[in-house]
Backbone as CSV, one residue per row, in Angstrom:
resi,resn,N_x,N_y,N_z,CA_x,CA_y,CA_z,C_x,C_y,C_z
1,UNK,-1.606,-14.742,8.912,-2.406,-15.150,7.782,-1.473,-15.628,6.661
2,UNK,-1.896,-16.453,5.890,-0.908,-17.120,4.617,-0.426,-15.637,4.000
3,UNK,-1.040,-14.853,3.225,-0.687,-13.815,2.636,1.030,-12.869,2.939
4,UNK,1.045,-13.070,4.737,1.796,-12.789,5.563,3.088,-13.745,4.993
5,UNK,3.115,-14.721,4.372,4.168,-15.386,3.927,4.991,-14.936,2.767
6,UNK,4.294,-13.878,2.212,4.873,-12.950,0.990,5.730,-12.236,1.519
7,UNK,5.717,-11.410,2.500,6.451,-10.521,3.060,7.821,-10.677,3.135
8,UNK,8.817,-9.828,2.310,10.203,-10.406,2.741,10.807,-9.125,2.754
9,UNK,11.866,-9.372,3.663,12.939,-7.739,3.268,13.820,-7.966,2.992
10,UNK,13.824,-8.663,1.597,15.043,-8.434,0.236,13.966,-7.732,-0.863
11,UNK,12.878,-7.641,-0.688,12.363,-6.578,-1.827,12.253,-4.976,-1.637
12,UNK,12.176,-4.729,-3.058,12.563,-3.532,-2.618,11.544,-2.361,-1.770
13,UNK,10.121,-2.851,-2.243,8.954,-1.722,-1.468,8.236,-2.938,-0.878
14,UNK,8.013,-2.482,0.179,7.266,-3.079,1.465,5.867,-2.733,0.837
15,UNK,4.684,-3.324,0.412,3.836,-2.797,0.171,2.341,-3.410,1.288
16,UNK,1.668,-2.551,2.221,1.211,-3.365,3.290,-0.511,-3.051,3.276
17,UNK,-1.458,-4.037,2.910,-2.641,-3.532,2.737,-3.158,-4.085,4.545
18,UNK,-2.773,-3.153,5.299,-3.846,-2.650,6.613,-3.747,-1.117,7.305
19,UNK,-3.707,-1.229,8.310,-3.848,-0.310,8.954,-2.055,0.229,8.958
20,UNK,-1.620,1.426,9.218,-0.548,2.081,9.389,0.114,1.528,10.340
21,UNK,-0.682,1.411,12.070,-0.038,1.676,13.100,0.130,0.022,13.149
22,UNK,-0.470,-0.615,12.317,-0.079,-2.373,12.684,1.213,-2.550,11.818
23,UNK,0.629,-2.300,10.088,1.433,-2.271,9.230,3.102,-1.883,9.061
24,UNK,3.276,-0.780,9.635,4.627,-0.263,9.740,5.498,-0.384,10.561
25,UNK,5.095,-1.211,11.773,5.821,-1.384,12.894,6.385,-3.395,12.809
26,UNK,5.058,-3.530,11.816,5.620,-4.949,12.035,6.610,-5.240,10.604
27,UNK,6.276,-4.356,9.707,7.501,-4.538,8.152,8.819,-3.913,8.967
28,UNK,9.021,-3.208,9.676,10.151,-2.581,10.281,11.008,-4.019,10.923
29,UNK,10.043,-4.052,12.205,10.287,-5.415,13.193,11.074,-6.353,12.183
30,UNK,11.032,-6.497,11.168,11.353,-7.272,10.246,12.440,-7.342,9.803
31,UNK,13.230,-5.892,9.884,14.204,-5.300,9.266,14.047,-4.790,7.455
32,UNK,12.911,-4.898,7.553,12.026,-3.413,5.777,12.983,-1.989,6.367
33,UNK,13.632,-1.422,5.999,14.027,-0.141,5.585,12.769,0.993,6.037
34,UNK,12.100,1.935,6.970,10.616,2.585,7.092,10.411,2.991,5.655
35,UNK,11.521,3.714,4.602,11.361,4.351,3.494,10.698,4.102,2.427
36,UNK,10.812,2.552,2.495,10.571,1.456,1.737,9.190,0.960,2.056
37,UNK,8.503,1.238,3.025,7.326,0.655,3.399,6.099,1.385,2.895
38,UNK,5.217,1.252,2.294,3.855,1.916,1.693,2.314,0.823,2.235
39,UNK,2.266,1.765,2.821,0.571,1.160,3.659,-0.623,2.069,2.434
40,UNK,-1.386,1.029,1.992,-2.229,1.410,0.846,-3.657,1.329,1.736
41,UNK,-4.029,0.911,2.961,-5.201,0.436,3.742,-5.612,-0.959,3.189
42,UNK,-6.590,-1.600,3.924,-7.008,-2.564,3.504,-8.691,-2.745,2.603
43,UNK,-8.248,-2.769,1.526,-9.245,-3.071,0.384,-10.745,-3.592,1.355
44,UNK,-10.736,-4.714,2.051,-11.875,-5.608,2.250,-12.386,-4.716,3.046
45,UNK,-11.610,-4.145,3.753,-12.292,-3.424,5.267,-12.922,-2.275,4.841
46,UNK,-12.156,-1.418,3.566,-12.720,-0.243,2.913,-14.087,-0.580,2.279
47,UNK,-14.405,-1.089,1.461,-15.486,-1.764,1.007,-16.411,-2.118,1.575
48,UNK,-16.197,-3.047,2.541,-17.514,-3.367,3.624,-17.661,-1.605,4.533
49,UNK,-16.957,-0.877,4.741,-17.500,0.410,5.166,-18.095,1.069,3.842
50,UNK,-18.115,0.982,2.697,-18.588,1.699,1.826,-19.465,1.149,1.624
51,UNK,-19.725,-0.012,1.847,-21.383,-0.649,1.231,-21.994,-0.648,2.688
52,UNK,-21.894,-0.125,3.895,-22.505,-0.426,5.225,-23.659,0.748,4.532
53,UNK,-25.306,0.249,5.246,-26.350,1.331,4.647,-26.139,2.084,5.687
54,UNK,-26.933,3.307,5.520,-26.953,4.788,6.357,-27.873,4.426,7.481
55,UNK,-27.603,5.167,8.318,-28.848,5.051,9.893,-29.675,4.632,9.445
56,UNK,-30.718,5.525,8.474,-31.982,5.188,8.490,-32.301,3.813,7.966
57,UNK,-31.826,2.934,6.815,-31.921,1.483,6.303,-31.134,0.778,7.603
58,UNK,-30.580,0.865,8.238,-29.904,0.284,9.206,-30.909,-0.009,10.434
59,UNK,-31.557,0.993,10.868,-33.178,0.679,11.417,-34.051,0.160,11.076
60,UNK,-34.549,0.206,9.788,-35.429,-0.761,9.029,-34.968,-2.021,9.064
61,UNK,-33.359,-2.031,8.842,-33.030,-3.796,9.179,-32.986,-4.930,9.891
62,UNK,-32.635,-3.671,11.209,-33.522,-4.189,12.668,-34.424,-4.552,12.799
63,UNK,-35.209,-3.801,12.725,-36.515,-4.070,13.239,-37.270,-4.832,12.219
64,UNK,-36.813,-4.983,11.076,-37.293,-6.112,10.191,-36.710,-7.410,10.812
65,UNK,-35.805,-7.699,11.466,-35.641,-8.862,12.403,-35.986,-8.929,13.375
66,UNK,-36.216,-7.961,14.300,-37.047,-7.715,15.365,-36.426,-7.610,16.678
67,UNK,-34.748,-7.317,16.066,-33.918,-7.063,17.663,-33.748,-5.665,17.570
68,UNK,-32.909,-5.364,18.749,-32.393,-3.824,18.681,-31.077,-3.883,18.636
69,UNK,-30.248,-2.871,18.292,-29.006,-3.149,18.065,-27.746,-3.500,18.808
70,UNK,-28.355,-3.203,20.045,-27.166,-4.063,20.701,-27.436,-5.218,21.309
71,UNK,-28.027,-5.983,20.473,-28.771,-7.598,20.476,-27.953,-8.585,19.422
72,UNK,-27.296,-7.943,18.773,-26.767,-8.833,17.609,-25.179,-8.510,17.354
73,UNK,-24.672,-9.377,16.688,-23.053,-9.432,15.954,-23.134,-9.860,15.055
74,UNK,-22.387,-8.665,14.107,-22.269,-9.577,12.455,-20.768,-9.467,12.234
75,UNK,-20.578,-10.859,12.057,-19.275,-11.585,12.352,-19.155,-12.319,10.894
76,UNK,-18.143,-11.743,10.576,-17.209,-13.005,9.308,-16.059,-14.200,9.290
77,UNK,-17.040,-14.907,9.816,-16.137,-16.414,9.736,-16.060,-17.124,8.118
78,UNK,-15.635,-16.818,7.429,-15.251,-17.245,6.106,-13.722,-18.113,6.132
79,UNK,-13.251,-18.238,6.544,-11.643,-18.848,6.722,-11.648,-20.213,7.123
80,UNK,-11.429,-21.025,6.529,-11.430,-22.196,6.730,-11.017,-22.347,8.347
81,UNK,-10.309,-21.932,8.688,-10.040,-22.396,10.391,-11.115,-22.655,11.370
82,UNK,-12.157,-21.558,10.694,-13.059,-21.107,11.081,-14.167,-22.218,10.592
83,UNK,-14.362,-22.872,9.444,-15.589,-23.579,8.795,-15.255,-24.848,8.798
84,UNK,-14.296,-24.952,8.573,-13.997,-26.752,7.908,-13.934,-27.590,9.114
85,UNK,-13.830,-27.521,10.208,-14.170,-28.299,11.722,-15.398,-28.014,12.067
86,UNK,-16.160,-29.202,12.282,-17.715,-29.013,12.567,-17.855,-28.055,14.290
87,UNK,-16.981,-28.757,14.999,-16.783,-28.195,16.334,-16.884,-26.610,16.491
88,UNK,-15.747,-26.507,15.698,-15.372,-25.321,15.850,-16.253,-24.039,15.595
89,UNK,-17.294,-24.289,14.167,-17.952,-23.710,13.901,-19.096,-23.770,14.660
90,UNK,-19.537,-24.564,15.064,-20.593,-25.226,16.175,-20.491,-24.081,17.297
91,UNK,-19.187,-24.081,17.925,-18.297,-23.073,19.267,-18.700,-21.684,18.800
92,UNK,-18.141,-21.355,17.525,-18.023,-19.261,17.238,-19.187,-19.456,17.093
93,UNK,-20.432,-20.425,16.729,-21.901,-19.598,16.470,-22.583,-19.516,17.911
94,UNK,-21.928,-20.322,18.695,-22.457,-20.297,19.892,-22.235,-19.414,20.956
95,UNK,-20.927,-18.450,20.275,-20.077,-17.504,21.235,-18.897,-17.674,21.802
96,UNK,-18.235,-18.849,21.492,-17.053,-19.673,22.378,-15.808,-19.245,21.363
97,UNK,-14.825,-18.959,22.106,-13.810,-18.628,21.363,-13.212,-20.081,20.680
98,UNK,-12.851,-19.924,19.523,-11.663,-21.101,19.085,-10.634,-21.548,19.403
């Protein structure tokens, strides 16, 4: 991801917003110092679990569309790679990998 272009190991704290077991192995791979590395989690991913509703609104949402739940995917294609080619977007709504 562009963001990934920040990353350097001439600074002094590695600071890594994902997961631990991705995060720390790949600032290392890098040659980051482990000492130096601080995994904070990832903001977007925390959030969308904190706003997900509870079972019970989660059933009502269903069935206010009228599938059951293992009928559907809710998928975030927001990334241009993803939108700005008509094709492409055409392909992930259809199920086709990019």
């Amino acid at each position: 991801m562009p963001e990934e272009l920040n990353r350097s190991s001439s600074i002094t704290l590695q600071i890594c917003a994902s997961r631990q077991r991705v995060a720390r192995p790949t600032s290392a791979s890098r040659g980051i110092d482990e000492t130096k590395i601080l995994v904070t989690g990832n903001t977007v991913v925390e959030a969308v679990l904190r706003m997900l509703p509870d079972a019970t609104e989660r059933s009502l949402i269903v069935s206010r569309f009228g599938v059951s739940p293992d009928q559907f995917v809710l998928a975030t294609i927001h990334r241009p790679e993803n939108t700005d080619d008509r094709a492409v977007l055409a392909g992930l709504l259809a199920g086709q990998p990019a």
